[in-house]
C-alpha positions in Angstrom: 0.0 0.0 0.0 1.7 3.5 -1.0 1.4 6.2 1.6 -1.5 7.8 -0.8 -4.3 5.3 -0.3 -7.1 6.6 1.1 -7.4 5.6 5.2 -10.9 5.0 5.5 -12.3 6.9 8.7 -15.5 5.3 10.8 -19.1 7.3 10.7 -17.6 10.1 8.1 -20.5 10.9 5.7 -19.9 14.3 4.3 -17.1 13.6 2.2 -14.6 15.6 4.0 -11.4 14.3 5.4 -8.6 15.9 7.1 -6.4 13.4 7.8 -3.9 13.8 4.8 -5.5 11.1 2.8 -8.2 12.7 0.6 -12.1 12.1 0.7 -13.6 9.2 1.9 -17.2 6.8 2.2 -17.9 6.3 5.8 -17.5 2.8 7.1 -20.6 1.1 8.1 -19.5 -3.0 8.3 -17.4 -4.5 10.6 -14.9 -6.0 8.0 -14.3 -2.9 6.4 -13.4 -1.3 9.8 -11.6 -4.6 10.4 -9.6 -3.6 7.3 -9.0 -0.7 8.1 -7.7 -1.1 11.3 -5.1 -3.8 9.9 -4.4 -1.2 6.8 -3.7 1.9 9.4 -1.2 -1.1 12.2 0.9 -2.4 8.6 1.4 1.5 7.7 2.7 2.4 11.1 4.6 -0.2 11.5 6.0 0.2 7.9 6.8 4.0 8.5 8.4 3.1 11.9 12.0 2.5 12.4 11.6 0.4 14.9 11.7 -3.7 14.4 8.5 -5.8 14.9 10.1 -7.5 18.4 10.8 -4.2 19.2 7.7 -2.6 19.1 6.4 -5.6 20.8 8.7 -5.6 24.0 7.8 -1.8 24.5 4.3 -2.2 24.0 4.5 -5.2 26.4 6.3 -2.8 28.9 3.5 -0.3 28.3 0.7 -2.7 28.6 1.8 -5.2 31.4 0.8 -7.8 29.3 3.1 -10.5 27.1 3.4 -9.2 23.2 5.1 -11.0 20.6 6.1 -10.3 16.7 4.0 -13.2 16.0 0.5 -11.3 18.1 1.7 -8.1 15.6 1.8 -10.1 12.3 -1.5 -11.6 13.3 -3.3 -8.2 13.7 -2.2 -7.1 10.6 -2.4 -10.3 8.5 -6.1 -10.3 6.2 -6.3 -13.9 6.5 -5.7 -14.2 10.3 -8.7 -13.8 12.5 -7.3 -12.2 15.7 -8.4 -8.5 16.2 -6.2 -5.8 17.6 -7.0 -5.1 21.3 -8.6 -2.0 21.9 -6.6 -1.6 25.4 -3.2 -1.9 22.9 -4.0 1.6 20.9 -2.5 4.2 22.9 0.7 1.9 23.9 0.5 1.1 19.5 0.5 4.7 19.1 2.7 5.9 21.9 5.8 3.4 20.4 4.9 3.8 17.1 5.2 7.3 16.8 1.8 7.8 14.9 -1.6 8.4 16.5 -3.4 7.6 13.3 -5.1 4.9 14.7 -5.8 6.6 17.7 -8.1 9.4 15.2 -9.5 6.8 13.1 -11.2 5.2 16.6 -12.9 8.6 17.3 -16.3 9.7 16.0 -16.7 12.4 14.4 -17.9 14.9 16.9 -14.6 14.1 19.1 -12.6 14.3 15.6 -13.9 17.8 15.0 -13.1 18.8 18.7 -9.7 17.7 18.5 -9.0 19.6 15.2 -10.7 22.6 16.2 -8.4 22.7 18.9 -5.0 21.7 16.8 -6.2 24.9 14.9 -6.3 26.6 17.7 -3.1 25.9 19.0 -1.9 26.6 15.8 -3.5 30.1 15.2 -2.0 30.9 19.0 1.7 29.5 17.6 1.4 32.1 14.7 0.5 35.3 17.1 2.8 34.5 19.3 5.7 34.3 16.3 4.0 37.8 14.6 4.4 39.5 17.9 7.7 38.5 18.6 9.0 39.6 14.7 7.2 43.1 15.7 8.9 43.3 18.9 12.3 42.4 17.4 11.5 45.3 14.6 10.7 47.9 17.1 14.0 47.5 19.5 16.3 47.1 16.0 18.0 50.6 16.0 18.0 52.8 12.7 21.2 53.1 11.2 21.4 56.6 9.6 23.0 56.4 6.5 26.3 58.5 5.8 26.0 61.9 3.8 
């Protein structure tokens, strides 16, 4: 899969997606979700540089519970049946280095929420950067030029 494919999203309906991954239908059956899910864990774990057993062992640290490469190629394998753990997405995420999964979990009320307020902090970052260059422009002493 190339890093352009579309990510689905659960409950999206109005065509709009700002994930980075361009418009999408909103999932509505389980094994398109199921795909998904096993789409977004094989990308992460592709971009990541950690190894498999790595990710594993931290994630097992994370979680208190036993994780193997083995659990990981299962989760993401289509033709396995085992199901990624709900109670393993924030360690996933946390060691991964991607939170994708994390977004794709929430609806789309939370989803909105959260962007609104990465805009935010966004729009605040820019102020703050504009005032400073203004403040820096102010104390920089004219030079009189030489007659």
């Amino acid at each position: 899969m190339s890093a352009a494919r579309a990510i689905p999203e659960i409950g999206r309906d109005s065509g709009e997606n700002h994930s980075g991954y361009g418009a999408v239908a909103p999932l509505t059956v389980a094994s398109d979700i199921d795909s998904a899910i096993r789409c977004l864990l094989a990308e992460s774990i592709r971009r990541c540089p950690k190894s498999r057993e790595q990710i594993a062992e931290q994630m097992s640290a994370l979680t208190g519970q036993g994780i193997t490469k083995v659990m990981l190629n299962d989760y993401v394998a289509r033709s396995k049946s085992a199901r990624f753990p709900a109670v393993f997405v924030m360690a996933f995420c946390a060691v991964v280095g991607d939170d994708r999964l994390q977004r794709f979990l929430l609806d789309r009320r939370l989803r909105n929420l959260l962007e609104l307020g990465e805009h935010s902090v966004e729009v605040n970052r820019l102020r703050g950067e504009i005032a400073e260059s203004a403040t820096a422009r102010q104390r920089k002493p004219k030079v009189k030029k030489a007659s």
